[in-house]
Biopython code that builds the backbone (N, CA, C, O; Angstrom):
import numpy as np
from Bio.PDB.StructureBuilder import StructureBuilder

atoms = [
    (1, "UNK", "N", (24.187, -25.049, 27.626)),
    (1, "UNK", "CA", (22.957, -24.299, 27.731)),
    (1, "UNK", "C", (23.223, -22.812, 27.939)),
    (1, "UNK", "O", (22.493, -22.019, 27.345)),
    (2, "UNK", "N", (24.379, -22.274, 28.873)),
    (2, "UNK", "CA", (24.738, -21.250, 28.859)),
    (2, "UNK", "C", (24.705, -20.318, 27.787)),
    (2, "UNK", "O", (23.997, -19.312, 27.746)),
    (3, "UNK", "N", (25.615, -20.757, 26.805)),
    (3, "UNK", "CA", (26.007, -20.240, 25.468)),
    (3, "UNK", "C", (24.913, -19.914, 24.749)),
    (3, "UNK", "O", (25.111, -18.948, 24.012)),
    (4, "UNK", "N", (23.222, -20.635, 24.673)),
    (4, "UNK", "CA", (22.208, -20.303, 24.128)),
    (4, "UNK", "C", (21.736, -19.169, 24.597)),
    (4, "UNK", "O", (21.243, -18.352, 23.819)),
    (5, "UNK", "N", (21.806, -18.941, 25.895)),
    (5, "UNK", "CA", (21.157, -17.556, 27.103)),
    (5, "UNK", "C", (21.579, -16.730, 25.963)),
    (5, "UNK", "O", (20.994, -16.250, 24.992)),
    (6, "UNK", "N", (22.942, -16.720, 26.456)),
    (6, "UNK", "CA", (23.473, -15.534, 25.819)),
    (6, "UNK", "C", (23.285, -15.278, 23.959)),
    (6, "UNK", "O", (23.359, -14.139, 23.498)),
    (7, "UNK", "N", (23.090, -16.270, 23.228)),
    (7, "UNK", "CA", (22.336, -15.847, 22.261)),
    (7, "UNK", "C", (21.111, -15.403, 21.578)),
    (7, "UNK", "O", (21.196, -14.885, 20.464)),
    (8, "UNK", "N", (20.139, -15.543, 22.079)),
    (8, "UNK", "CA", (18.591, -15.424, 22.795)),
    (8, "UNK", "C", (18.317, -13.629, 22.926)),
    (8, "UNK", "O", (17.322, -13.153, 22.380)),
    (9, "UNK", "N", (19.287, -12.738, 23.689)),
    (9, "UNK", "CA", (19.160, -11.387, 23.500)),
    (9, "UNK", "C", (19.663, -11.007, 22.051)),
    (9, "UNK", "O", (18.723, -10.617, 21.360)),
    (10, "UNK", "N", (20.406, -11.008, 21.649)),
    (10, "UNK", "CA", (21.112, -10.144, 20.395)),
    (10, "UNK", "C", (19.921, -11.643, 19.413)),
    (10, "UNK", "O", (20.862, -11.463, 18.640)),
    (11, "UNK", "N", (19.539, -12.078, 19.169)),
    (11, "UNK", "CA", (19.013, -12.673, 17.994)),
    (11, "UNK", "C", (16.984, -11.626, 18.468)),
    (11, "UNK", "O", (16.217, -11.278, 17.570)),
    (12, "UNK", "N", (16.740, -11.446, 19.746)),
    (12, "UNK", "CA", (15.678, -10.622, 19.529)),
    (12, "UNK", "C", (16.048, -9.155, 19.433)),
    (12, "UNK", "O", (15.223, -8.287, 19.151)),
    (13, "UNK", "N", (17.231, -8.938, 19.662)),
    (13, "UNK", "CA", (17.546, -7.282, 19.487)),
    (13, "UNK", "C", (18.045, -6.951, 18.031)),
    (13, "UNK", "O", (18.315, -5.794, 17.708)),
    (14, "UNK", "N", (18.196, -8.384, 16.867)),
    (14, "UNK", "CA", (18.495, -8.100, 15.550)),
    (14, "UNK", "C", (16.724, -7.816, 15.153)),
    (14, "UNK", "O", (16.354, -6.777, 14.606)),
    (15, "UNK", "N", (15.823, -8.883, 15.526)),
    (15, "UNK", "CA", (14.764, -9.212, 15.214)),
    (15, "UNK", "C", (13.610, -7.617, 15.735)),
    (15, "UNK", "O", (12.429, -7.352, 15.514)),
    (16, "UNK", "N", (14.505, -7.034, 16.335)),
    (16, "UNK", "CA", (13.749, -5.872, 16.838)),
    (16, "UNK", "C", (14.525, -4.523, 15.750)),
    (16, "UNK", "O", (13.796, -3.791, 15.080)),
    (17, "UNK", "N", (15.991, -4.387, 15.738)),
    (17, "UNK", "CA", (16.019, -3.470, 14.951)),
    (17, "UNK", "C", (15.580, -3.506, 12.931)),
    (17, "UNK", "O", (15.521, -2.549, 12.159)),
    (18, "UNK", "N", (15.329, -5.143, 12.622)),
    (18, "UNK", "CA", (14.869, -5.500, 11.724)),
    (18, "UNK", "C", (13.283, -4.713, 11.373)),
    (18, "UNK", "O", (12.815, -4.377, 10.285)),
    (19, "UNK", "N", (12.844, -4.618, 12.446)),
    (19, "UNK", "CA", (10.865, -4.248, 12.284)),
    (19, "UNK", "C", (10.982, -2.928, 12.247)),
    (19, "UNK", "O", (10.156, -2.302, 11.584)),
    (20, "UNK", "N", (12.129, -2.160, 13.017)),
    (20, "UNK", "CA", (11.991, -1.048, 13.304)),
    (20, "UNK", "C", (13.048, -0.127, 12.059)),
    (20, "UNK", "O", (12.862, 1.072, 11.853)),
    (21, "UNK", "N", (14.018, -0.849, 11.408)),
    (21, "UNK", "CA", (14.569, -0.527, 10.287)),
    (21, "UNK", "C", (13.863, -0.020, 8.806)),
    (21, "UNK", "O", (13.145, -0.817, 8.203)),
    (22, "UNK", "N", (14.138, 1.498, 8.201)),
    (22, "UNK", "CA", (13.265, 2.182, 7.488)),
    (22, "UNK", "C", (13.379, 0.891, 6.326)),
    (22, "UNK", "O", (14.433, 0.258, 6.262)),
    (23, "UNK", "N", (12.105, 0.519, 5.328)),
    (23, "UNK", "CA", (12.295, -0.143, 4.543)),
    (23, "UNK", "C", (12.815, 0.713, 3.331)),
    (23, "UNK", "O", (12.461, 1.889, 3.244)),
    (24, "UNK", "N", (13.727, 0.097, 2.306)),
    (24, "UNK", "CA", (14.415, 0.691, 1.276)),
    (24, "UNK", "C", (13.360, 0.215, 0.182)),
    (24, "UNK", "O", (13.073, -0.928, -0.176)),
    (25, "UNK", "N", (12.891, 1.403, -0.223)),
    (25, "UNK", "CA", (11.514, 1.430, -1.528)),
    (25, "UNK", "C", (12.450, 2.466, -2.467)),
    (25, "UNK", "O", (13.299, 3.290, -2.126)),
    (26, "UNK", "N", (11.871, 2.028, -3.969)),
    (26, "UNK", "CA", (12.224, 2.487, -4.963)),
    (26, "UNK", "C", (11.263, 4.083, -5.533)),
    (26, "UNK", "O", (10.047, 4.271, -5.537)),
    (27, "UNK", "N", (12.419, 5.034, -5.971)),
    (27, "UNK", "CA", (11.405, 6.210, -6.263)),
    (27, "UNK", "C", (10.599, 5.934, -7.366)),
    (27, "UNK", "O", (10.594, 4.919, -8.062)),
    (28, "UNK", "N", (10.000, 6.821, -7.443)),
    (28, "UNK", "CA", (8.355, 7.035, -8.333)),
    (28, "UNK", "C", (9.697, 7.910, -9.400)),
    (28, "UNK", "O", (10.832, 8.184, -9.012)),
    (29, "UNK", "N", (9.082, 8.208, -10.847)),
    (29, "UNK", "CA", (9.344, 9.001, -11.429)),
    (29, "UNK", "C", (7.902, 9.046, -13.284)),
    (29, "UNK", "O", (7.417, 8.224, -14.062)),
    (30, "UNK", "N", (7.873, 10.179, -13.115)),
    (30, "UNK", "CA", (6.880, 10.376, -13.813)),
    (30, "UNK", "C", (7.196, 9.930, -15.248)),
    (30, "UNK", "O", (8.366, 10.081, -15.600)),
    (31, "UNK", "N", (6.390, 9.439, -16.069)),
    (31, "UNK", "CA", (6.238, 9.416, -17.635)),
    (31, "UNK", "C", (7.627, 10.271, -18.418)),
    (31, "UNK", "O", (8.755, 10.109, -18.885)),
    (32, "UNK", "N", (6.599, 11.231, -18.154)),
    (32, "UNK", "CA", (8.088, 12.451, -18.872)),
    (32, "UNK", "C", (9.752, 12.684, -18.361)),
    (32, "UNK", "O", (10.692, 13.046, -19.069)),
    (33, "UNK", "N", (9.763, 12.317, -16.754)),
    (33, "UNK", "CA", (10.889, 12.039, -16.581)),
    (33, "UNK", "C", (11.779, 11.114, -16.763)),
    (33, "UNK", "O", (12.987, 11.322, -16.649)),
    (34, "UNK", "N", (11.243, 9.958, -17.078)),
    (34, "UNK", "CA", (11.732, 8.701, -17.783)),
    (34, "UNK", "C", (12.016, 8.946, -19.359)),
    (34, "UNK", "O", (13.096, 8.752, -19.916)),
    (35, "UNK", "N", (10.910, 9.377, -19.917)),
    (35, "UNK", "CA", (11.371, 9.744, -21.274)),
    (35, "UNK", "C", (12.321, 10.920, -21.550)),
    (35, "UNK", "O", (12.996, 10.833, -22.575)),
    (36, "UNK", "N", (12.474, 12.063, -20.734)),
    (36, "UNK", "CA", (13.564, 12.889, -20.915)),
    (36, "UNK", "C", (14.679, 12.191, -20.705)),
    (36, "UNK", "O", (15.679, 12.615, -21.286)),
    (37, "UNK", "N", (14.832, 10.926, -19.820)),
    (37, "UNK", "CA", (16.101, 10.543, -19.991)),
    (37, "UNK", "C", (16.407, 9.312, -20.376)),
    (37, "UNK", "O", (17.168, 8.568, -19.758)),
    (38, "UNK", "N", (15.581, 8.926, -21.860)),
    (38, "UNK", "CA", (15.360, 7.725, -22.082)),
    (38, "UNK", "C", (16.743, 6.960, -22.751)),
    (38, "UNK", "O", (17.005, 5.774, -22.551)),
    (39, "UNK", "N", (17.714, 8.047, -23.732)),
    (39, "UNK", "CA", (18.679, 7.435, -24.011)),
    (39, "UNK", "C", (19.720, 6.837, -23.460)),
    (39, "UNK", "O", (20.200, 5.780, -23.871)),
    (40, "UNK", "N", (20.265, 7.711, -22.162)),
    (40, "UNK", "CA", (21.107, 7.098, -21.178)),
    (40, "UNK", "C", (20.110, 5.846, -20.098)),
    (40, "UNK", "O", (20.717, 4.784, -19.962)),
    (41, "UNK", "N", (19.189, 5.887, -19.622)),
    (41, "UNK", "CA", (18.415, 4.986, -19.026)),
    (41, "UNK", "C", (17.867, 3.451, -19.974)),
    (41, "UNK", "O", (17.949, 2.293, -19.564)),
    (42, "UNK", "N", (17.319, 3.916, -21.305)),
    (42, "UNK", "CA", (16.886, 2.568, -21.355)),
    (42, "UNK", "C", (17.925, 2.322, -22.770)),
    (42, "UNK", "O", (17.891, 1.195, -23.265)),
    (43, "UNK", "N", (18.712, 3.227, -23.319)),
    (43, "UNK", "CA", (19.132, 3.146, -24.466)),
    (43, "UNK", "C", (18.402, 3.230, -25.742)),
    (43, "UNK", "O", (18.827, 2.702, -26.769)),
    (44, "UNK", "N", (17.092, 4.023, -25.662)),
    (44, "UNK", "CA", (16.254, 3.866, -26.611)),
    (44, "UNK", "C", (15.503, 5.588, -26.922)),
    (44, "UNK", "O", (15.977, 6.477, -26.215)),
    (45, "UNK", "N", (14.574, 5.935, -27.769)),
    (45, "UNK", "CA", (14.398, 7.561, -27.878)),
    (45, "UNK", "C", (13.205, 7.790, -27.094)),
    (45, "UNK", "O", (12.332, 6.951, -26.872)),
    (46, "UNK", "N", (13.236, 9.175, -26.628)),
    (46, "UNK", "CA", (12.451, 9.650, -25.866)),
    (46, "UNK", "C", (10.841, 9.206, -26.382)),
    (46, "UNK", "O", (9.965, 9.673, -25.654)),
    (47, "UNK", "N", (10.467, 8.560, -27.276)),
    (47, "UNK", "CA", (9.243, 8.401, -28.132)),
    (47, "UNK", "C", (9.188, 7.037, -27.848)),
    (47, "UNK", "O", (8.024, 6.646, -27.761)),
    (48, "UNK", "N", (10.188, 6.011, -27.638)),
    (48, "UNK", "CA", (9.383, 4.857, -27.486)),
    (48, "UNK", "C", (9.107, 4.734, -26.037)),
    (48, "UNK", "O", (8.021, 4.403, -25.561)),
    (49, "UNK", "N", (10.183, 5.028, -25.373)),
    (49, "UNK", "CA", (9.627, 4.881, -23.700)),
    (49, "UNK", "C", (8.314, 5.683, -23.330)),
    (49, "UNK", "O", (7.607, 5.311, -22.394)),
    (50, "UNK", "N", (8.015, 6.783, -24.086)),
    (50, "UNK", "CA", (6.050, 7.223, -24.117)),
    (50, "UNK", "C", (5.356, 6.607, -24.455)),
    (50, "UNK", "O", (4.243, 6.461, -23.950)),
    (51, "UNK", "N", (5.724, 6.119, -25.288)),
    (51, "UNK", "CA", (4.815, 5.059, -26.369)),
    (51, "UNK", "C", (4.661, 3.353, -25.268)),
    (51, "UNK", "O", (3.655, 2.644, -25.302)),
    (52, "UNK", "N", (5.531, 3.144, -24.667)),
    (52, "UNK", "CA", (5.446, 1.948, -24.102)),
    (52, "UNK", "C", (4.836, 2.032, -22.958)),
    (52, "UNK", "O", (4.293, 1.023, -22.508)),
    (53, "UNK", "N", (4.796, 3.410, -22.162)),
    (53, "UNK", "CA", (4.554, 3.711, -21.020)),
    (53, "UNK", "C", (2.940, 3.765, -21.193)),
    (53, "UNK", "O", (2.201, 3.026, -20.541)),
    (54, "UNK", "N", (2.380, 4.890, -22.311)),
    (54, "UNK", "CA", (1.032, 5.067, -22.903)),
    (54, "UNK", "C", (0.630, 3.431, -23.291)),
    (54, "UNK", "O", (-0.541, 3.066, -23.194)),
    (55, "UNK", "N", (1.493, 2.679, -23.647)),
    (55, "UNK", "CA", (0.577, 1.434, -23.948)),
    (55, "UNK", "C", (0.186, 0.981, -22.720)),
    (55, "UNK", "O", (-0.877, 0.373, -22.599)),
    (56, "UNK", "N", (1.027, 1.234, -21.639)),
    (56, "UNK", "CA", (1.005, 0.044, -20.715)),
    (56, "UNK", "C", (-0.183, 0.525, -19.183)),
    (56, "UNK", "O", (-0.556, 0.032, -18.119)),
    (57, "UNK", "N", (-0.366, 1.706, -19.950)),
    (57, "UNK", "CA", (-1.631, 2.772, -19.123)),
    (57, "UNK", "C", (-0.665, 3.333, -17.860)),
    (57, "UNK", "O", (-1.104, 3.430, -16.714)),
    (58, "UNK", "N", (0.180, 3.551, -18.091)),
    (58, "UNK", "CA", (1.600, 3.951, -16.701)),
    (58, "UNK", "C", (1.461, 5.541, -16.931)),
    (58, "UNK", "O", (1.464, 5.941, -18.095)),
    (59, "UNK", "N", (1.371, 6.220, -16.153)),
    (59, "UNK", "CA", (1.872, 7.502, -15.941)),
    (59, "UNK", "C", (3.123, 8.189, -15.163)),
    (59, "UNK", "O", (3.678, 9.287, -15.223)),
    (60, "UNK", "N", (3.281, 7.081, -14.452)),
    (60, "UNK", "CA", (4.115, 7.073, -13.202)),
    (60, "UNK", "C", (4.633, 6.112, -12.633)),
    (60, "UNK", "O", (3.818, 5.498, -11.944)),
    (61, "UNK", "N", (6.102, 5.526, -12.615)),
    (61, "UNK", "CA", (6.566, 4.087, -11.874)),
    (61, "UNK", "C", (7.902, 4.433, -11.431)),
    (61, "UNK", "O", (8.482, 5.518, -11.428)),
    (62, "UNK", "N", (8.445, 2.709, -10.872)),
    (62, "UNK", "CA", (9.722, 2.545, -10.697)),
    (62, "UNK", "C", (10.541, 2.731, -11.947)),
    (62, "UNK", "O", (10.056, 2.776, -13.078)),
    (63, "UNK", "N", (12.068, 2.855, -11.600)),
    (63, "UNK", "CA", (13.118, 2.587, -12.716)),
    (63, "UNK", "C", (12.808, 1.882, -13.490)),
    (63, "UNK", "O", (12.639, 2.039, -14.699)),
    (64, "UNK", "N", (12.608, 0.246, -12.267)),
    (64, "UNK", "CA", (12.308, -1.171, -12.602)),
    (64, "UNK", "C", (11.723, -1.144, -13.386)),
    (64, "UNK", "O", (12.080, -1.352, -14.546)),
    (65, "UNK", "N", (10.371, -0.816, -12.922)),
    (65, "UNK", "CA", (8.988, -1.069, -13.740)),
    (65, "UNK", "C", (9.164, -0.687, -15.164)),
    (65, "UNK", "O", (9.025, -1.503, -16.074)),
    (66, "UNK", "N", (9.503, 0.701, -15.371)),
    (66, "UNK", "CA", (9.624, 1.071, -16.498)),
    (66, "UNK", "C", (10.531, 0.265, -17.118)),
    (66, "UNK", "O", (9.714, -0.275, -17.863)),
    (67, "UNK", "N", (11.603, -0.268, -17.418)),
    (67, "UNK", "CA", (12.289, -0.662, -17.551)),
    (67, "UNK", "C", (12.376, -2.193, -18.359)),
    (67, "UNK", "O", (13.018, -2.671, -19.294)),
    (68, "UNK", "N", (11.162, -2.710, -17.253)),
    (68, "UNK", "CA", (10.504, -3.796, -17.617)),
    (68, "UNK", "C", (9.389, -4.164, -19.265)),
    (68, "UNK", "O", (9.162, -5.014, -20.126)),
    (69, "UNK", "N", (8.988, -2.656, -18.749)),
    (69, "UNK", "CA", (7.859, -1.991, -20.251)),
    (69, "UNK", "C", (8.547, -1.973, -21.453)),
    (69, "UNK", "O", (8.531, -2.669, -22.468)),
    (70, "UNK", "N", (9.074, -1.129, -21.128)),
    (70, "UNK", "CA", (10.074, -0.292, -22.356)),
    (70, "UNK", "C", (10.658, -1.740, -23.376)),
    (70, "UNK", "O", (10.347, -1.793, -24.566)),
    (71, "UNK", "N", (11.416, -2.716, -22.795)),
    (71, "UNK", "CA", (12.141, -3.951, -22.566)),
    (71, "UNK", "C", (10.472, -4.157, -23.612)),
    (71, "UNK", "O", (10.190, -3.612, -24.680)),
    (72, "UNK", "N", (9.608, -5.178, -22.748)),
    (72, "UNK", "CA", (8.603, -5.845, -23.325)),
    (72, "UNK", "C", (8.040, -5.380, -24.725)),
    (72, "UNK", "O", (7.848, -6.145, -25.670)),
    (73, "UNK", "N", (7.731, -3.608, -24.732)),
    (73, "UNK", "CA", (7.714, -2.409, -25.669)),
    (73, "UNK", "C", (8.620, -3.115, -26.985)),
    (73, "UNK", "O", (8.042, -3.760, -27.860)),
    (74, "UNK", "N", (9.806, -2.940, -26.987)),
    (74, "UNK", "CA", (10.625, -3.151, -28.219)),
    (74, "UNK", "C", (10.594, -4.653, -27.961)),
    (74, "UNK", "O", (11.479, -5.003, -28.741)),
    (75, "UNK", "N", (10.245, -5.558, -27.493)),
    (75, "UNK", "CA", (10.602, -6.958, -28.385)),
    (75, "UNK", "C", (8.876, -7.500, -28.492)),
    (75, "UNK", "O", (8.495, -8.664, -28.368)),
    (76, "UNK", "N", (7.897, -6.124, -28.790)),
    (76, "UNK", "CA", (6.722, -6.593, -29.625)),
    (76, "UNK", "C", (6.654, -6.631, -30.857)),
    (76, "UNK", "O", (6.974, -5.760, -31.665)),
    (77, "UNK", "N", (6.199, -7.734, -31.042)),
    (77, "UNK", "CA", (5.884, -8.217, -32.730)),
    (77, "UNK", "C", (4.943, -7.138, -33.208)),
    (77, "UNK", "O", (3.830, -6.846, -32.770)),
    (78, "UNK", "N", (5.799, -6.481, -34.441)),
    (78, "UNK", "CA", (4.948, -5.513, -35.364)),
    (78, "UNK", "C", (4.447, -6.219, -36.530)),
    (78, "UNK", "O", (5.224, -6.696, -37.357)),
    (79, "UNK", "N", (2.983, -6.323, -36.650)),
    (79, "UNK", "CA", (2.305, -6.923, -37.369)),
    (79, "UNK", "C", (2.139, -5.930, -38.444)),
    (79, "UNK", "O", (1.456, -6.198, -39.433)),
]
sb = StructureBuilder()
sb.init_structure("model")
sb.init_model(0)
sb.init_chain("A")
sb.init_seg("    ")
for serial, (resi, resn, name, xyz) in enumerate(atoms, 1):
    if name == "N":
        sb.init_residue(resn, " ", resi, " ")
    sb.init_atom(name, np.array(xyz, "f"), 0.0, 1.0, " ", f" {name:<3s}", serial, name[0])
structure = sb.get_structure()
């Protein structure tokens, strides 16, 4: 029973610097800054990552997000 005492502080002092630890969020970056650097970032031209971004009503996102678009963007069926 001893051995639990003593685990009981450090499992609420993880559980405390956990709440109080800054959360790690992803930056914002605008339309145009994604497309200025669309060749090294998505491997594709500064015109489709606008074009995917303008489809997707985005002005402004994550890496991710964009990333995700752009991605969905080129494997749409051109009718």
């Amino acid at each position: 029973m001893a051995a639990n005492k003593g685990n009981v502080p450090n499992e609420m002092k993880a559980a405390q610097e956990e709440r109080t630890a800054p959360k790690k969020t992803e930056s914002v970056y605008t339309a145009s800054e994604l497309a200025d650097n669309a060749s090294v970032l998505f491997k594709a031209r500064r015109e489709c990552v606008l074009a995917a971004l303008r489809e997707a009503g985005v002005q402004s996102c994550t890496l991710s997000r964009a990333k995700e678009l752009v991605e969905k963007f080129r494997k749409k069926e051109v009718k």
